[in-house]
N, C-alpha and C positions, 0 to 999 in steps of 0.2 A: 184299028178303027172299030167303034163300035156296030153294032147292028142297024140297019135302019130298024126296022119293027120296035125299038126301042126307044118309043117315041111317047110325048105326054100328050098328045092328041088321044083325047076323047077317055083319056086317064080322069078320075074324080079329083079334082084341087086338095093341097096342101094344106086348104082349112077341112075339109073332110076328112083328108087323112089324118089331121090331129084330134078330130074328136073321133074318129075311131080308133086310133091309139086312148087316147085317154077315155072311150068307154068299157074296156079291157086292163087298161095297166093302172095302177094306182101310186106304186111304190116309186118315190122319187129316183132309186138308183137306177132301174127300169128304165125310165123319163129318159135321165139323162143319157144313159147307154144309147138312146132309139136317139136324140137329138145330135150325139157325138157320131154317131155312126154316117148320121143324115150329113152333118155339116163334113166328113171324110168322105162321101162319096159324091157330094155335089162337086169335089176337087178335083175326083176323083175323073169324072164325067170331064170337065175340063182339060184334063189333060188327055185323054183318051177321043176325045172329040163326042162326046155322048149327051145326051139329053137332060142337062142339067136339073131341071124339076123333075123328071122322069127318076132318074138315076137318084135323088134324092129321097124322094117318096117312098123309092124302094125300101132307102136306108130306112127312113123310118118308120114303117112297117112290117120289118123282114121280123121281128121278136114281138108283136102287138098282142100275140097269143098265148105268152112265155108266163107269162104270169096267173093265168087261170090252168093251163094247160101245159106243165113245168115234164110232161113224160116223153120221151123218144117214143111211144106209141102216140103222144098227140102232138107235139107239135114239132115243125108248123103246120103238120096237117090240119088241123080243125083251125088254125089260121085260113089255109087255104081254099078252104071250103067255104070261109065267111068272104074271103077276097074274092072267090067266082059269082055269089050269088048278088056279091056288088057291083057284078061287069068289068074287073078288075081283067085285062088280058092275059092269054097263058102265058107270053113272055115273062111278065112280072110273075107273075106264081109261079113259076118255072124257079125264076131268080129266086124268090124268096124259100124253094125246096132247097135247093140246092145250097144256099149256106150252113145247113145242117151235114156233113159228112155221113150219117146215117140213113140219108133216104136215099142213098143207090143213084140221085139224080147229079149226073155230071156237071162240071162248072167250064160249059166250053165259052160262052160268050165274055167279052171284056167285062161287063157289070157282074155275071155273077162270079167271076174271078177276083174283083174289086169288093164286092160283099162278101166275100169269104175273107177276107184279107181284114177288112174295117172291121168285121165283126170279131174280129181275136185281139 
């Protein structure tokens, strides 16, 4: 079972979160990586009973950063930082550290087990 707190209430829309992805990423493989990942975790969400636009949104913002900021010193960190100042919840930035293996943040909920998975 998923989280409750992992909820798209009071989360910014999927038209927001595309033009914050595309004010960041430019390169189509980029694109599509963030779009395939999204369309694997809204599935994903499904089957786990999770917040489907929530859970997707993730997907496709979890690497929005990856392409200005390509260092295990920044991202998703400075990802992260643009996602707090957008009122984005810790959950979601939580999930979005945590498909990095590098930043020491555990993958205990279904979503960021699920975006560690979609992202490989």
């Amino acid at each position: 079972m998923s989280d409750a707190s992992e909820s798209s209430a009071g989360l910014p829309s999927r038209d927001r979160g595309w033009e914050l992805l595309n004010e960041y990423t430019k390169k189509p493989g980029l694109i599509g990586h963030a779009l395939a990942v999204e369309a694997a975790m809204t599935a994903y969400a499904e089957k786990f009973d999770g917040d489907v636009q929530a859970w997707g949104l993730v997907g496709l913002l979890h690497d929005f950063d990856y392409e200005r900021w390509p260092t295990a010193e920044d991202h998703p960190y400075r990802g992260v930082e643009i996602l707090e100042a957008q009122g984005y919840p810790e959950w979601f930035r939580r999930a979005v550290l945590s498909h990095a293996a590098y930043t020491g943040v555990s993958r205990e909920s279904d979503l960021e087990k699920a975006l560690f998975a979609c992202d490989e």
